[in-house]
N, C-alpha and C positions, 0 to 999 in steps of 0.2 A: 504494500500500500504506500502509495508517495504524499506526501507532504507538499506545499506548497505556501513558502514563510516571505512575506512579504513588511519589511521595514524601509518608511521614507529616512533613517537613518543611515549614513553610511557606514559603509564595513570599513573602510579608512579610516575613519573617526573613533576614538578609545572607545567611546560609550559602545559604537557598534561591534568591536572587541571581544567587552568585555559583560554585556548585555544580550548579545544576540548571538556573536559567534563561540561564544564558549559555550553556550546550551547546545549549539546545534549539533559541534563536533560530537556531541557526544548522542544525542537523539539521531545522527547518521547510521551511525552500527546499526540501530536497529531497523530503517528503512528507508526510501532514498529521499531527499531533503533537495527540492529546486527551491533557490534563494534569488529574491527578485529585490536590491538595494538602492537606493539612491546617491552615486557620489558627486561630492563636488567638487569643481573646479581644481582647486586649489591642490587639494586630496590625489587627485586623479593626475597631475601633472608631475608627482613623486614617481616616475617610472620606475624604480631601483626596487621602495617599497612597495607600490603597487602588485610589481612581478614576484613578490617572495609572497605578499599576501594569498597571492592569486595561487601560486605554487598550496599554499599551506592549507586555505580551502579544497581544495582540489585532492590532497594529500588526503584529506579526513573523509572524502565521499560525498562532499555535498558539490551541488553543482549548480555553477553562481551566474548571475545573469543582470551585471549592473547594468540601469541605467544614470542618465545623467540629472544631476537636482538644477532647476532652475529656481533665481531668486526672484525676479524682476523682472516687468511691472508683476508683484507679491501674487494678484490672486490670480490674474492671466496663466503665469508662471506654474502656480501649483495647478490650475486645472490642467493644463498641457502637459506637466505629471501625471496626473491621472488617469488623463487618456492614452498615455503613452503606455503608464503601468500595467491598467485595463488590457489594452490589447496584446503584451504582453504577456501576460495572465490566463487571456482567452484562449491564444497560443497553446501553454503550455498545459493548462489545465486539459484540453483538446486531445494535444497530441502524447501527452505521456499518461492520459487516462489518471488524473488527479483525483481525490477525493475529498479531500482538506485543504483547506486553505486559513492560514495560521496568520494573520495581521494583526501589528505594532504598531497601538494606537489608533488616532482618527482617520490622517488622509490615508496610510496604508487601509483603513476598514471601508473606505468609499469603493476602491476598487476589491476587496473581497465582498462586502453586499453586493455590488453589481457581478461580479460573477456566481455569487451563490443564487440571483434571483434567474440567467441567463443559463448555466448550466448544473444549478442543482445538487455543488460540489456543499459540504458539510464546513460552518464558518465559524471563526475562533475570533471572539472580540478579544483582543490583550490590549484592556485599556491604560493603563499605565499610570490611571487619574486621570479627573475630573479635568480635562485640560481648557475646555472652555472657558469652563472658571479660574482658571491658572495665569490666561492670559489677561484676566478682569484683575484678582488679586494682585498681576504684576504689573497691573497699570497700562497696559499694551491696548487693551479694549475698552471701551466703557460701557458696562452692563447695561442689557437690554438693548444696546446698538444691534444693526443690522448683522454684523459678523458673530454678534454673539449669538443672536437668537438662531442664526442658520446652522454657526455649530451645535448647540441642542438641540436642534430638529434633527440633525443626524445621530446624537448619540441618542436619543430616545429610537431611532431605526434600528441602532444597532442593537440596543439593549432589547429591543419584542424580536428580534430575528437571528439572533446569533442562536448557536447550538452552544456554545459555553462560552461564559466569560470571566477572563479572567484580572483578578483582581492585586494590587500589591498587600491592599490592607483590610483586613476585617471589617473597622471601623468606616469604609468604605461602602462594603455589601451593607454592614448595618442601615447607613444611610439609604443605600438604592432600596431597602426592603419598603422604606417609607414613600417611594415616589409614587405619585395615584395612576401614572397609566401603566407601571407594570402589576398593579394589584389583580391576583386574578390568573397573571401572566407572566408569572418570572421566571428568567431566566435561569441557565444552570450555573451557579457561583463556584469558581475553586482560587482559592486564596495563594499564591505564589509567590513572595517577594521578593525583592531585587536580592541578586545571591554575590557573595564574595569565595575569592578564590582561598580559600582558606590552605592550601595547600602553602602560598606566599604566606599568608598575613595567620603566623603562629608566632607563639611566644616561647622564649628562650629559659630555659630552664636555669634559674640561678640560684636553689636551693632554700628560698624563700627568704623575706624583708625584704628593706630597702636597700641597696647598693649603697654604700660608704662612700665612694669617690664623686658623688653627684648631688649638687639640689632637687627638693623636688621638684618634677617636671610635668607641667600642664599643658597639654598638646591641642594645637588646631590642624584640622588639616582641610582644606579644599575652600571651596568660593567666599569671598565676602560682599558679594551682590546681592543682587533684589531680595534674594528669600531670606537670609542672613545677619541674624541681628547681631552684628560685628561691634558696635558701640557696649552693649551691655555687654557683651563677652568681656571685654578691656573691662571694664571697671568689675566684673565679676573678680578677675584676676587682681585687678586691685586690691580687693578686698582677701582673698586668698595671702596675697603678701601680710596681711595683718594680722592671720594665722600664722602663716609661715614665713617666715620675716626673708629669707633666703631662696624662696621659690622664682622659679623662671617658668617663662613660657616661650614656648617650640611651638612655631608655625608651619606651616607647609602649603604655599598656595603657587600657581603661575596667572601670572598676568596682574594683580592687583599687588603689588611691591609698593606703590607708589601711594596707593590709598590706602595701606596699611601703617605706613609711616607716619604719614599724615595725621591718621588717628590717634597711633600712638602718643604724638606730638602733642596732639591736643588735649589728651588727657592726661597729660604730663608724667607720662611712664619713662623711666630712666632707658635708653634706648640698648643697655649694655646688657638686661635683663631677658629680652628678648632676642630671640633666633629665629631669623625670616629664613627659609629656604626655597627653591622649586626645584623636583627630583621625579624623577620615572616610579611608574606601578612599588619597580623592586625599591629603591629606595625610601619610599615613602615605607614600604613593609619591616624594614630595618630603623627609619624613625621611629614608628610606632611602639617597634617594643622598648626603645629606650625612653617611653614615656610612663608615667606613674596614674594617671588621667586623662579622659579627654573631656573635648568640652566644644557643644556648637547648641547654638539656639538659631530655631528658625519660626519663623512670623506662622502664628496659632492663627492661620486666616482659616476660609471655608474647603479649599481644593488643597488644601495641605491633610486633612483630613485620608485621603490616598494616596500621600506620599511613603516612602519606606528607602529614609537614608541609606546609601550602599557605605560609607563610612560609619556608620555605627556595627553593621556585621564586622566591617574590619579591625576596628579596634578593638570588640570582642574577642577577636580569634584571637588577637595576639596578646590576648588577656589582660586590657585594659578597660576597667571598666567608664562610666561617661557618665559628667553631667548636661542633661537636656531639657526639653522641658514638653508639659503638655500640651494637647492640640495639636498635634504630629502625627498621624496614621498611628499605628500599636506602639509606637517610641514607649511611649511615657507606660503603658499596658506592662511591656518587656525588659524594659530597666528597674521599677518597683518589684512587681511582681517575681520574676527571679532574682531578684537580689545581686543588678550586676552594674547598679547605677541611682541616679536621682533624679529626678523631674520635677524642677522647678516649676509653681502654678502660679508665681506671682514673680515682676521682676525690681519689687522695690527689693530698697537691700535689707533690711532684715530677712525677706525669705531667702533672698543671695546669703547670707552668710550663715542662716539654719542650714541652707543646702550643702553648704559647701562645707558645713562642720560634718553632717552627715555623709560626705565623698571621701571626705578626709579618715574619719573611722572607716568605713569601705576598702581602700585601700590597704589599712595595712590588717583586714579580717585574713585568719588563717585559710588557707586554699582558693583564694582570690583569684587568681589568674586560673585556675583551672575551670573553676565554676565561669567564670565567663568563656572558656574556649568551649564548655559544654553547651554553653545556650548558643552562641555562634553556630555551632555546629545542629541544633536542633531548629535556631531558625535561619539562618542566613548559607548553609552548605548549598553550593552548586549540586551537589550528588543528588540531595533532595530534591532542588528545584528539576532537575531534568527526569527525575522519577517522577514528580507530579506530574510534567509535561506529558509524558510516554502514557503514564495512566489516563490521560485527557485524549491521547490519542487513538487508543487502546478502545474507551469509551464509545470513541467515535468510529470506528470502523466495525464494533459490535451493531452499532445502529444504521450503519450504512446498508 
């Protein structure tokens, strides 16, 4: 039975990496996988990388069939994607007798509903979140505009017509259970969240405590943009020093060096205390275990609700546990509840610094690091996620 996995993300791009082609390498063993991607420009003119990629897909059994992503003029651009994809698609679904069709996201789910209504092929929403509302949240849209409302007319298409859909967060499905025109009509839910390579991002066995040669060490790692409440993090850390008079914090970000400085400047953090870096996958997995904590807050808005940090699996794995906060997809559910972190619900500073007294005992509790490599591994293992996957597949060609 073949597969048919359609991401407007490209395979050139880390996210499609380490989001889409690490599932798939391994969902190939078990049947064949035609991958329909979209790269761009930019991506696609690396010939050197391009060809070892191509090679590496190729190596694992799946069989890859990029096209090209248009940006501009934005909506012209994507429909021309669409159609391209589409007939593409109709292609393939055609001639190699398809039955599934596995799409990432919205625009990828326009051309699998059009071919599941055209050819009858069994359709996989992997919505990813609430992204209509993502692009509201992130100020991109203004709710109720015309783009907004035309993106929920499609996700309400996809959600009465998909054969499964699949979800990052619980707290997610929670939500869709209450929408009124699926009452009556709901879909099949299976909950899958974004997975970390936990085979990289483990933690180093050093006999337990704290290492002697080091301050404590309070880790960031990735964006300090839109979603990212980078302000409170700094003065959280602030406040951490007050605790621990001798603590630093470890960054790890690319691209924003400049507005991180900036920050720090302006909260007048001694700049010598702080360690900005930007480092590859492996590097960053080598940061992490010389870290004692991590720490990221992102904005409690409405389509954050479906989100599921791939940095909180990794800092797990490498048995670090985190402070975050609630109103995050199951964050705050998975850090309480197993005992591997704290979630902040409020960001004045007295809960900043109940939190952070409660990270701090955390920390140095007996078997610490291993009880976080275990929820890592119960919720954020790749092994897992592509067993869900197979069993979704499995599912579907029982009912085919």
């Amino acid at each position: 039975m073949s597969v048919l996995y359609i991401s407007y993300d490209g395979l050139l791009e880390p996210l499609g990496q380490s989001q889409v082609l690490a599932y798939l390498k391994c969902l190939a063993q078990e049947r064949t996988i035609h991958l329909i991607s979209f790269e761009k420009s930019d991506d696609w003119s690396r010939i050197v990388e391009r060809q070892s990629l191509a090679d590496d897909i190729a190596g694992a059994g799946i069989i890859w069939h990029p096209l090209r992503y248009h940006k501009k003029p934005t909506a012209f651009a994507t429909l021309w994607d669409i159609a391209c994809g589409l007939a593409l698609g109709l292609w393939l679904v055609c001639r190699y007798q398809i039955t599934i069709v596995h799409a990432r996201s919205y625009v990828a789910s326009v051309m699998a509903l059009a071919l599941k209504y055209i050819t009858k092929v069994k359709y996989i929403f992997d919505m990813r979140g609430f992204w209509a509302d993502e692009r509201v949240d992130g100020g991109l849209w203004p709710k109720g505009g015309r783009l907004y409302r035309t993106a929920k007319w499609f996700e309400r298409l996809f959600l009465l017509n998909a054969d499964v859909v699949v979800s990052l967060t619980q707290a997610a499905v929670n939500e869709m259970y209450t929408f009124p025109y699926l009452q009556g009509k709901m879909p099949v839910f299976e909950v899958i969240t974004t997975c970390a390579d936990l085979r990289l991002f483990q933690f180093v066995q050093t006999g337990g405590g704290q290492p002697l040669n080091r301050p404590f060490t309070l880790g960031y790692v990735g964006s300090v943009g839109v979603w990212y409440l980078f302000d409170e993090t700094l003065r959280c850390f602030q406040l951490l020093r007050e605790l621990v008079p001798d603590a630093r914090l470890y960054i790890l970000n690319r691209g924003g060096h400049e507005y991180i400085c900036d920050r720090i400047k302006a909260r007048n953090i001694d700049s010598d205390i702080v360690q900005i870096d930007a480092t590859d996958q492996f590097g960053v997995a080598r940061a992490m275990q010389e870290m004692d904590a991590g720490i990221f807050f992102i904005k409690p808005v409405f389509s954050k609700i479906a989100s599921a940090p791939t940095k909180l699996g990794e800092f797990l794995g490498c048995g670090v546990p985190c402070l975050g906060n609630i109103g995050v997809g199951d964050m705050a559910a998975i850090l309480v509840n197993e005992q591997v972190g704290v979630a902040l619900t409020s960001f004045d500073e007295d809960s900043m610094r109940k939190a952070l007294k409660r990270l701090l005992k955390l920390t140095q509790t007996v078997g610490i690091k291993e009880r976080c490599r275990e929820v890592a591994l119960q919720y954020f293992s790749l092994d897992e996620g592509v067993r869900r996957y197979a069993s979704v597949y499995k599912q579907l060609d029982v009912s085919s």
